[in-house]
C-alpha positions in Angstrom: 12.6 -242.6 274.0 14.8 -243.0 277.0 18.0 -241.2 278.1 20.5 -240.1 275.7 23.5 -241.6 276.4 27.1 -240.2 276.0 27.2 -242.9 273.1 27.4 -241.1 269.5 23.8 -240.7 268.3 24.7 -237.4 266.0 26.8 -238.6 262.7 30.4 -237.7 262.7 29.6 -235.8 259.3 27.3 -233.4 261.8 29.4 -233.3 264.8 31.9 -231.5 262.4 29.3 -229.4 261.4 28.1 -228.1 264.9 31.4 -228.0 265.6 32.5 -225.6 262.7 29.5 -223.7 263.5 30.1 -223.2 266.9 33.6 -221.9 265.8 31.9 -219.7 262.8 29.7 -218.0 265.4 32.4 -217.0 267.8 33.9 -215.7 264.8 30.8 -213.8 263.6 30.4 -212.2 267.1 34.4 -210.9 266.4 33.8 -209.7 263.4 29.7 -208.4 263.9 29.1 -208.0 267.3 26.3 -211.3 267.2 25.8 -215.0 267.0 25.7 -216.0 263.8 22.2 -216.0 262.1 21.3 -219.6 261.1 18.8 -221.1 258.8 17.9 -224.7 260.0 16.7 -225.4 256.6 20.2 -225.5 255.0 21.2 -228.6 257.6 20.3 -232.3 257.8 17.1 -233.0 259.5 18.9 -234.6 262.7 20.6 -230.9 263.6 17.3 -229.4 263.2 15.5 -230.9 266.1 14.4 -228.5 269.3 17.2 -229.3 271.5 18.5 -227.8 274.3 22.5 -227.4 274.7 25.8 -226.1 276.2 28.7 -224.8 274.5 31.8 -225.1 276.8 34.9 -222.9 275.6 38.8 -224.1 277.2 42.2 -222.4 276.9 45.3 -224.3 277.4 42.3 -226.8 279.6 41.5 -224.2 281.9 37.8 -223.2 281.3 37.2 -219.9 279.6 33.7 -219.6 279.1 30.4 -221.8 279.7 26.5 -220.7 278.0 23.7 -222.8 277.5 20.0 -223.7 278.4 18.2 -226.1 279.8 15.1 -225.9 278.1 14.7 -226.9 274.5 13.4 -224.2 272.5 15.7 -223.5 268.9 16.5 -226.3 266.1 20.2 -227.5 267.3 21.9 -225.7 265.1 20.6 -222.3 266.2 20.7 -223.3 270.0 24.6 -224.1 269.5 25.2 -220.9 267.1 23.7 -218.9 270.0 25.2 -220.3 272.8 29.0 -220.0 271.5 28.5 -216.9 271.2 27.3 -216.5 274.4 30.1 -218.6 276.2 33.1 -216.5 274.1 31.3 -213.1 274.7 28.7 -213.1 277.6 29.6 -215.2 280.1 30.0 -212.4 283.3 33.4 -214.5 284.9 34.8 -213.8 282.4 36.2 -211.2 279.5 35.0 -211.5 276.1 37.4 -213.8 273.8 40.1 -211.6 271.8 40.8 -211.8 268.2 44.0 -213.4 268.7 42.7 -216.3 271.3 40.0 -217.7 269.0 42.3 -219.9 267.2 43.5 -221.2 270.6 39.9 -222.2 271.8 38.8 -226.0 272.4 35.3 -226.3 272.0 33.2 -228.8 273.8 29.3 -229.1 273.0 27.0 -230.9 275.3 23.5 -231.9 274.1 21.2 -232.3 276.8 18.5 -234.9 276.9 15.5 -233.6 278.2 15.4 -233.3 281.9 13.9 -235.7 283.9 11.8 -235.2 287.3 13.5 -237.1 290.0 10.8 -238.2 292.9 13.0 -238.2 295.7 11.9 -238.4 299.8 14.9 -236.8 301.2 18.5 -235.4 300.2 19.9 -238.9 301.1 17.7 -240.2 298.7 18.4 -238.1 296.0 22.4 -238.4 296.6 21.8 -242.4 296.7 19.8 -242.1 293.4 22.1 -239.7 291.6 24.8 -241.2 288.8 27.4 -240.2 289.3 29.5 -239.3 286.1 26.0 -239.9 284.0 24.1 -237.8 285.3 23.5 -234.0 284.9 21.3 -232.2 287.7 19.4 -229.3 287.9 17.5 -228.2 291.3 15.1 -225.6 291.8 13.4 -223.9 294.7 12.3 -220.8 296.1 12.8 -219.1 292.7 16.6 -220.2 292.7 17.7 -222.7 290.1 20.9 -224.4 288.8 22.9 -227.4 287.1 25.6 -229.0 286.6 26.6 -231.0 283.4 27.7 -234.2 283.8 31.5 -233.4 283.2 31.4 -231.6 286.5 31.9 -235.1 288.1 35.5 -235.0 287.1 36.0 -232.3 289.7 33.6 -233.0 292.3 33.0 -237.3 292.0 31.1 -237.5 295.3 27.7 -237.4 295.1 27.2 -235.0 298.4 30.0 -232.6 297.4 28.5 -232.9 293.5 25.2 -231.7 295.2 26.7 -229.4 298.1 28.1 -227.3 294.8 25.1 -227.2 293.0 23.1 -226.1 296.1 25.5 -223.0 296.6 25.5 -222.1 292.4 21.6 -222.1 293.3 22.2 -219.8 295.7 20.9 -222.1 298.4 23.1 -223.0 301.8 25.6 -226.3 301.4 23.5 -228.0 304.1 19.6 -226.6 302.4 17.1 -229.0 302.0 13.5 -228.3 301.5 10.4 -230.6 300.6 10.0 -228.2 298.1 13.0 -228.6 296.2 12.5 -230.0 292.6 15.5 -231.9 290.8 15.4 -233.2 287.6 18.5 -235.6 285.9 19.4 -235.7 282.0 22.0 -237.0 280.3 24.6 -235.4 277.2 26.3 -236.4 274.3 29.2 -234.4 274.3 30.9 -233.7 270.8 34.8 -232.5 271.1 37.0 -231.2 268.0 39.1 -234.4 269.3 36.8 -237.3 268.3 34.7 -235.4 265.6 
């Protein structure tokens, strides 16, 4: 199978339900102190495949929380139960979420392809070979490791600044490059409460 596209491969009847779970789990972490426990054996088979995802939480469009992983290891649905949680009460910029903002709260879920290894000779190679807009991007090396989802473009549309970012959420110096350094590209479909 090759890259997931941002075209709408999960039905609209399930991007409401991730969506209202997402929500419900933010809620449960109010009210319990947890994600929500999910049983993947209550949902359509296409939300209970091993994926790996992002839950992305905005106030009044100014970001207010960001959790997710990059390997695929839960059924969907769990993945996106956890991960709100995570994004409205674990995310360390931030505060956890208050009772009273949870209403306010725009959701965005991104589900992440799995990552592909990108063989690249030099950091003008991989700049050259990168998407931009497509693409999400994860680089690791020297124990360090980070990504970007592909809706980071909006904010940083040149590949070199895209990648100077990444390099310094890695940890890693603006101008670091390193034969060593791994980079891997996926794609997401990205499910909003506006087009669900």
């Amino acid at each position: 199978m090759g890259l997931m596209s941002s075209n709408n491969t999960i039905s609209r009847a399930n991007r409401r339900i991730l969506l209202r779970l997402a929500r419900q789990s933010i809620q449960h972490g109010l009210e319990r102190g947890g994600p929500l426990p999910v049983d993947p054996s209550g949902f359509p088979p296409e939300l209970t495949v091993i994926r790996a995802t992002f839950v992305t939480l905005e106030k009044e469009g100014a970001l207010r929380g960001c959790i997710g992983s990059l390997t695929a290891v839960r059924p969907l649905v769990e993945d996106i139960a956890h991960n709100a949680y995570s994004a409205a009460f674990k995310d360390p910029r931030f505060p956890p979420v208050e009772p009273q903002e949870v209403d306010t709260l725009e959701i965005h879920l991104s589900i992440l392809s799995p990552p592909e290894p990108m063989q690249v000779a030099s950091e003008e190679d991989l700049i050259a070979r990168l998407r931009a807009g497509t693409d999400g991007l994860i680089i690791e090396d020297d124990g360090r490791r980070a990504t970007f989802l592909p809706s980071v473009w909006r904010s940083l549309p040149e590949p070199k600044l895209f990648l100077r970012h990444l390099k310094q959420k890695a940890g890693l110096a603006p101008d670091y490059w390193s034969e060593r350094l791994k980079a891997y590209r996926y794609t997401t479909e990205i499910i909003e409460e506006a087009d669900a």
